[in-house]
C-alpha positions as a printed Julia matrix, in Angstrom:
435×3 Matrix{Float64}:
  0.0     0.0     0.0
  1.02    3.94   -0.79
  2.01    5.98    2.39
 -0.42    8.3     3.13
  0.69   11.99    0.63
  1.31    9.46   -2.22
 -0.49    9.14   -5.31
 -1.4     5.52   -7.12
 -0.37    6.16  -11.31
 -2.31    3.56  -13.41
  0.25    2.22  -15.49
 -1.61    1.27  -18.23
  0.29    2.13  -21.92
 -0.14    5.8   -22.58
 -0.95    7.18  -19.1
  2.07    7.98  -17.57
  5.4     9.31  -20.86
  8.6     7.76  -20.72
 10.72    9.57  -18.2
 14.38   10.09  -18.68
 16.32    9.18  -15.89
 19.13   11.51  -14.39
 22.61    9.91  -11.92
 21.43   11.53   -8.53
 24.38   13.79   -7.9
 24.66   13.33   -4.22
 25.16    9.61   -3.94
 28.17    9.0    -1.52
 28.12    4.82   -1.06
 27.08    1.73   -2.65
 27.71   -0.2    -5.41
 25.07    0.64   -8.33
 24.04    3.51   -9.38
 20.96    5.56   -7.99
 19.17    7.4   -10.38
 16.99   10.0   -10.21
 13.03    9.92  -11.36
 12.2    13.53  -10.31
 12.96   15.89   -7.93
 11.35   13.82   -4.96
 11.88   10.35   -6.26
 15.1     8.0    -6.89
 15.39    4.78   -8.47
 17.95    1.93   -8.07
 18.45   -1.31   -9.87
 15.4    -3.96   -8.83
 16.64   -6.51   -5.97
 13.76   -9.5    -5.18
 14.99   -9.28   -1.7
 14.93   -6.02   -1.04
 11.54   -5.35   -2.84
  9.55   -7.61   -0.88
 11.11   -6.24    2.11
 10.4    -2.21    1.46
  6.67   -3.18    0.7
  6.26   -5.67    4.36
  8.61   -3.44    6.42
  7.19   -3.23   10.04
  4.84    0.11   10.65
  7.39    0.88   13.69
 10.08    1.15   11.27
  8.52    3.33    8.23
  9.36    6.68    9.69
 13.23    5.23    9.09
 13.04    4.27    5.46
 12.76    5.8     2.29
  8.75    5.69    0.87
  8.27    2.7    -1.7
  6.82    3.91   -4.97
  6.59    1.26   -6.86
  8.72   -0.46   -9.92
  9.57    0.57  -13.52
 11.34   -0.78  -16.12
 14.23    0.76  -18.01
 16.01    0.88  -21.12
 19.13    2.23  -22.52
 19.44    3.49  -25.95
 22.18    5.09  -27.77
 22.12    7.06  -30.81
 24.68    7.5   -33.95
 26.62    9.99  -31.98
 27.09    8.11  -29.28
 24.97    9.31  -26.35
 23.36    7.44  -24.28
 19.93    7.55  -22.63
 18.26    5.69  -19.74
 14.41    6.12  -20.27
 11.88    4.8   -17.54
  8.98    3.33  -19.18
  6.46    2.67  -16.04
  5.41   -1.45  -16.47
  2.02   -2.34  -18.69
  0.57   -4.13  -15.27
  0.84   -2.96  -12.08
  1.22    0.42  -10.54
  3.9     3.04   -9.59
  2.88    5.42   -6.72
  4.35    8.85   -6.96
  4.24   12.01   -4.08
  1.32   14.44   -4.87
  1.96   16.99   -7.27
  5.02   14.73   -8.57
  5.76   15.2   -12.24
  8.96   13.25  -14.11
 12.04   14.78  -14.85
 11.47   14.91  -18.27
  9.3    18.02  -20.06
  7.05   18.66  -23.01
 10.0    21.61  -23.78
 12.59   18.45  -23.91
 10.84   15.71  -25.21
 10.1    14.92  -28.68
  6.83   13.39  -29.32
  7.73   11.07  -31.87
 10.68    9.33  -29.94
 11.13    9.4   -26.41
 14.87    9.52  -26.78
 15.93   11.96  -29.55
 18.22   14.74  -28.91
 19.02   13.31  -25.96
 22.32   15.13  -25.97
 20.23   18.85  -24.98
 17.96   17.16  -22.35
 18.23   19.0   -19.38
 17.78   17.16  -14.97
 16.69   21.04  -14.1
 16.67   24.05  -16.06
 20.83   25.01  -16.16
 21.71   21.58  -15.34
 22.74   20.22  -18.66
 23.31   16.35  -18.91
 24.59   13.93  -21.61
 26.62   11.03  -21.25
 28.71    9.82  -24.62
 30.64    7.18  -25.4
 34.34    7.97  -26.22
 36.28    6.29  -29.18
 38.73    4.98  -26.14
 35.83    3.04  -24.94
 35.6     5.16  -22.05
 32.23    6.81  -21.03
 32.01   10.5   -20.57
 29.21   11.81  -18.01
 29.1    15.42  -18.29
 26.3    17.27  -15.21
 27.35   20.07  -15.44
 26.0    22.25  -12.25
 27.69   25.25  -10.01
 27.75   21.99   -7.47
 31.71   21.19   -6.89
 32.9    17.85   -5.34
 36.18   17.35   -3.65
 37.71   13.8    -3.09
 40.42   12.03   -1.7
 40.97    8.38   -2.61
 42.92    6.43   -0.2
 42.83    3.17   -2.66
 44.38    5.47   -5.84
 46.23    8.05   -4.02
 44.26   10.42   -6.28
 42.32   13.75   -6.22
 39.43   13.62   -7.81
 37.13   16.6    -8.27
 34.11   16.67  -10.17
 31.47   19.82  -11.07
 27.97   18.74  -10.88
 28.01   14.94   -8.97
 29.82   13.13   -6.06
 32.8    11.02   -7.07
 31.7     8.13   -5.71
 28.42    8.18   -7.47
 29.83    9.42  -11.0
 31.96    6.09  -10.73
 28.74    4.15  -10.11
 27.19    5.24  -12.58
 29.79    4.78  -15.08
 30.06    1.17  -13.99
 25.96    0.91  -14.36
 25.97    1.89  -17.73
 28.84   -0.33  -18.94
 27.03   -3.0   -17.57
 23.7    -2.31  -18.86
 25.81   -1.28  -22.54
 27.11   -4.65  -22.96
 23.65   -6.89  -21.89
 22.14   -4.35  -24.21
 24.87   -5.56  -27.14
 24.28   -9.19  -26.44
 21.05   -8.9   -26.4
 20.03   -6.33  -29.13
 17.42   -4.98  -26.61
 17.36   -5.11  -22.89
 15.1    -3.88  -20.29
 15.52   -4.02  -16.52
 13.49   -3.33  -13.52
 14.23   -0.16  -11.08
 12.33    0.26   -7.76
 11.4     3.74   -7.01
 11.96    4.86   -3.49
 11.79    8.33   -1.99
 14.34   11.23   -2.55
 15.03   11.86    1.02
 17.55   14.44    0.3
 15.27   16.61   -1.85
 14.82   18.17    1.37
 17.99   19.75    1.53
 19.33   22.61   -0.59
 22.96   21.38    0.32
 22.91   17.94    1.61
 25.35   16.98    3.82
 25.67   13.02    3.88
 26.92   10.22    6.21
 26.34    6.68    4.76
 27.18    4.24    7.68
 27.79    0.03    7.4
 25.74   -0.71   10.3
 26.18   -3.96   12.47
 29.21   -6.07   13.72
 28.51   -8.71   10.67
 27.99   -7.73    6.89
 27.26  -11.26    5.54
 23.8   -12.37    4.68
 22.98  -16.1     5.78
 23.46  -17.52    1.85
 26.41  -16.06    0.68
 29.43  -18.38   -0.04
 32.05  -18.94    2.1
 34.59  -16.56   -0.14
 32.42  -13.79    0.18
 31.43  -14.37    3.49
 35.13  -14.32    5.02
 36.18  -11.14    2.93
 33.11   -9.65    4.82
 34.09  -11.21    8.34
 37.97   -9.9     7.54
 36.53   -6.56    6.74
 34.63   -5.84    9.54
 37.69   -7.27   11.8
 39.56   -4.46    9.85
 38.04   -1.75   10.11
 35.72   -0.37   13.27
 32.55   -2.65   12.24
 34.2    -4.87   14.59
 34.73   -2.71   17.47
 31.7     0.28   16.98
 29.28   -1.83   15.21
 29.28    0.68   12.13
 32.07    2.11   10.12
 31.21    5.06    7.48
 31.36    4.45    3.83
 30.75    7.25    2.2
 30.77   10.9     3.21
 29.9    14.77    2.0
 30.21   17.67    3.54
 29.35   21.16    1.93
 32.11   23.77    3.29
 30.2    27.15    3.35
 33.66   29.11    3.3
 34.81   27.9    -0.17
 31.31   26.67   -1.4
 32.02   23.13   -2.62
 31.8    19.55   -0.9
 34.27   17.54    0.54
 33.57   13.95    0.17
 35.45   10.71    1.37
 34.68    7.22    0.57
 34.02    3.5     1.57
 38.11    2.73    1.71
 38.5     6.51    3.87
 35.64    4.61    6.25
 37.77    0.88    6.03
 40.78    2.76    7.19
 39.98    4.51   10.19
 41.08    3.6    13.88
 37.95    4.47   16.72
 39.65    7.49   16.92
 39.78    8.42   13.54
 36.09    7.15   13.22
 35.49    9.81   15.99
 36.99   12.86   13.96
 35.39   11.59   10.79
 32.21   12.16   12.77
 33.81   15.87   14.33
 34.47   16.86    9.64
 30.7    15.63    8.76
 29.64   18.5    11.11
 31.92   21.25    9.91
 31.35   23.81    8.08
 34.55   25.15    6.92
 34.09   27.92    9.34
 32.54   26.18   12.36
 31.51   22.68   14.33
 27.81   22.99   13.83
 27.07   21.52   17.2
 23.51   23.08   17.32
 22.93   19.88   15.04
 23.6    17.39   17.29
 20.57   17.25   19.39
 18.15   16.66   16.37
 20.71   13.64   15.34
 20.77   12.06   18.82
 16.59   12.45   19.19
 16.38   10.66   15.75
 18.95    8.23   16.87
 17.07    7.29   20.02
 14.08    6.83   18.14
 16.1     4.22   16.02
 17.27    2.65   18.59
 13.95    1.63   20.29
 12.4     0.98   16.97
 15.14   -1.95   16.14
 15.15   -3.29   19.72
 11.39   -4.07   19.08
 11.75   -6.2    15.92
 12.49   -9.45   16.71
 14.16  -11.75   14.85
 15.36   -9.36   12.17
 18.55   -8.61   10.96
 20.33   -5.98    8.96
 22.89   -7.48    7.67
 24.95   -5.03    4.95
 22.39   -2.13    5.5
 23.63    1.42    5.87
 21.93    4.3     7.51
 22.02    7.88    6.46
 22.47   10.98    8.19
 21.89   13.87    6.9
 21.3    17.58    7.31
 21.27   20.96    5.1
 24.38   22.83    4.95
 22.96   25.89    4.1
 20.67   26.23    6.78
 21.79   27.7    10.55
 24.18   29.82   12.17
 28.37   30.44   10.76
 27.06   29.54    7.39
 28.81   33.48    6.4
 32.1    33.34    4.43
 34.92   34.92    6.33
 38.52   34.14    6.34
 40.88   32.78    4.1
 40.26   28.27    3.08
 43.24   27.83    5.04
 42.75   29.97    8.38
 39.39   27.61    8.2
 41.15   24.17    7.59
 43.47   24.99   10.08
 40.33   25.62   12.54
 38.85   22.41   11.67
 42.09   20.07   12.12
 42.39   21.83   15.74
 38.88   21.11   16.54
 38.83   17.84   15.58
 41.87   17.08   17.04
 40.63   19.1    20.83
 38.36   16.84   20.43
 40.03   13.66   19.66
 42.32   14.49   23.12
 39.01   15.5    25.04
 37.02   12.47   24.11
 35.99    9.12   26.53
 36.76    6.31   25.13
 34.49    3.75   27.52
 31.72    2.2    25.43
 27.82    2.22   26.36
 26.86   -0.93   28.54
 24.37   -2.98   27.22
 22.35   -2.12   30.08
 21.82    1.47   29.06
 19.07    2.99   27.64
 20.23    5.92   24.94
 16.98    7.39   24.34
 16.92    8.42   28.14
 19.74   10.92   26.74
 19.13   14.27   28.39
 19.58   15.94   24.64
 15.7    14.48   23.44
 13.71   17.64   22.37
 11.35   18.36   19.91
 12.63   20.8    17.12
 13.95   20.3    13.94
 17.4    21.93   12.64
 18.17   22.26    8.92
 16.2    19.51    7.98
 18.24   16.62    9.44
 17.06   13.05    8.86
 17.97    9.21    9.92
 17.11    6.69    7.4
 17.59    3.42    6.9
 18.72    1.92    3.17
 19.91   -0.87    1.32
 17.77   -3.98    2.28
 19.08   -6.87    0.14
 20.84   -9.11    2.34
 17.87   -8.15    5.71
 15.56  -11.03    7.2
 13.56  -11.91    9.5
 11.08  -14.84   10.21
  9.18  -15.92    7.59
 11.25  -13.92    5.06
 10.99  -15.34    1.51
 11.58  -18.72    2.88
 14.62  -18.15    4.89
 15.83  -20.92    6.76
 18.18  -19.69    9.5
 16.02  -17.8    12.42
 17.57  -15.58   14.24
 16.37  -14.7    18.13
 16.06  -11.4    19.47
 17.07   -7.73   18.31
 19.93   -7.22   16.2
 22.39   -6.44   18.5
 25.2    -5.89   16.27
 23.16   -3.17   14.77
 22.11   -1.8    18.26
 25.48   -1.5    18.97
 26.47    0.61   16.04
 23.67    2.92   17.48
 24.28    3.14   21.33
 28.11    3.87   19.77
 26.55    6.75   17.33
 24.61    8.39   20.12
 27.61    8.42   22.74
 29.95    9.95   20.21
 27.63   12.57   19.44
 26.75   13.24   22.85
 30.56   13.54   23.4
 30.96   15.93   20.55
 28.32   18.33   22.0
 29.33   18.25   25.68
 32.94   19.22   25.0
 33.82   22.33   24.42
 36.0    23.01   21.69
 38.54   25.67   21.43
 40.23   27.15   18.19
């Protein structure tokens, strides 16, 4: 069933026009690419698992996940020039639920009425936001978004610097990989169509969004997975601070207000941090550039707590690979005003971090406590921050599409990651910090 706000589209041939679909621009993790419907809807590549689990996911739980919408399928098609188009053509049978007043990316002003996918070269994700993506004679794929959006990344695995004008690193490297995929079934195949689920743009929200895509849990594996895969999972969590927080980050943007642009880190950034590194990580997704946006903390721990006694209810299930975001607009508050040179402000933020690195208690939360008694619970909402729950393919429970192993209890591994998310924060806004 819809959520309540959504809208049920009969899908019948001819009622709802092709839609182009755009890379969303702000995706920081995973492995395929997200694309993006409309402003307030995303879609990512159809999962059985994860489908049937987004349309039975517990009531409790639904203020922590992205809306369902529904499923499409999607083609690519590339022209004589080389460009290359991923149209959404909602299914014959069935239905695809959309937010009211929801219209597709795509416009009369940009769509030709006798083909779906001409000129695909001058279709446009927003008025200035032009978008193509060509193949190269090298082979190589070219993905041009071009927006006054600049992303700034450091890749621990390369050694390089990448940055990027109109889309995240991470995700223009996803998408790449997407459409190489979907280029050579298409070859083989002569025509190819896959299935998307639609889910809910929960960063359309934010003018700015400021991300933190976590690895929650102290295991990754899912109960079927092979032994190979299922010990480079165990090794990386014993690697990295899965093991010893119950979450390690794995993708990461922050906008910096002074200089205007977004620094972003990645999923091997997140492998290679120590607890205490994994504590100043957390210190940079709340800077600025000019300030530690503290005043932001309260709204994260309330939503946290929340969480937290929503997962310790569900018995039996388990998480296993999800992530949770964390997100907030970093345009909106106080020390948002550009003053001082970049590097008076980087130096600020590497003595901050570090203050607090020195200041912080190390002790973890006993089992015994209860976060959401946290003093910091109130009721307002700063610069639109939001906890949600993603990426469901490897999650079960009893009676889940015929699983066989049952798990009792909570997950605790996932609990874990959360009492260790509140403290931190907690510890960030208690301690002063001085510059």
């Amino acid at each position: 069933m819809p959520e309540e706000g959504a809208v049920m589209m009969d899908s019948e041939p001819g009622d709802c026009e092709p839609v182009q679909l755009q890379p969303f621009i702000h995706q920081v993790g995973g492995h395929t690419s997200m694309l993006r419907f409309n402003d307030d809807t995303l879609c990512k590549p159809l999962i059985e698992r994860e489908q049937v689990f987004y349309q039975d996911i517990p009531h409790s739980l639904k203020e922590f996940t992205p809306q369902y919408r529904g499923v499409i399928e999607v083609q690519l098609h590339e022209d004589s020039e080389g460009y290359i188009t991923l149209i959404g053509y909602p299914p014959e049978s069935g239905k695809v639920a959309l937010p009211r007043n929801a219209s597709p990316a795509s416009s009369e002003s940009d769509t030709d009425t006798a083909s779906p996918v001409l000129n695909t070269k001058h279709r446009h994700d927003r008025p200035g936001d032009p978008y193509s993506v060509r193949l190269l004679r090298s082979g190589s794929l070219e993905v041009s978004t071009q927006t006054e959006k600049v992303f700034h990344m450091n890749d621990p695995k390369s050694g390089k610097h990448d940055k990027t004008e109109g889309i995240n690193p991470w995700g223009l490297k996803c998408h790449k990989r997407q459409l190489s995929k979907m280029r050579r079934v298409t070859q083989g195949a002569g025509s190819f169509t896959s299935k998307f689920i639609l889910l809910e743009n929960i960063a359309a929200q934010c003018d700015f969004p400021c991300i933190l895509d976590l690895k929650m849990g102290t295991r990754q594996h899912g109960d079927d997975v092979p032994e190979a895969k299922k010990q480079s999972h165990i090794k990386k969590c014993e690697q990295s601070t899965s093991s010893a927080l119950g979450v390690r980050i794995c993708g990461m943007q922050v906008y910096q207000a002074n200089t205007q642009k977004y620094i972003c880190e990645n999923k091997y950034f997140g492998r290679s941090l120590t607890v205490d590194g994994f504590k100043r990580a957390l210190c940079q997704f709340l800077h600025n550039g000019h300030k530690l946006r503290r005043e932001l903390v309260k709204e994260i721990v309330k939503r946290l707590q929340a969480l937290y006694q929503s997962v310790s209810e569900q018995d039996t299930f388990r998480f296993y690979s999800s992530s949770l975001l964390i997100m907030y607009d970093g345009v909106v508050g106080n020390g948002n005003s550009a003053t001082g040179s970049n590097r008076q402000s980087h130096s600020a933020t590497e003595r901050e971090i570090e203050h607090e690195d020195s200041d912080s208690n190390t002790s973890s939360v006993s089992e015994g406590d209860q976060p959401s008694n946290s003093h910091y619970l109130h009721h307002g909402l700063i610069s639109n921050v939001d906890v949600k729950m993603i990426d469901f393919a490897h999650s079960t429970h009893s009676g889940f599409q015929g699983d066989k192993a049952i798990h009792k209890g909570p997950d605790k591994g996932y609990l874990l990651g959360l009492e260790n998310l509140i403290k931190m924060f907690n510890e960030i806004h208690e301690r002063p910090l001085h510059v």
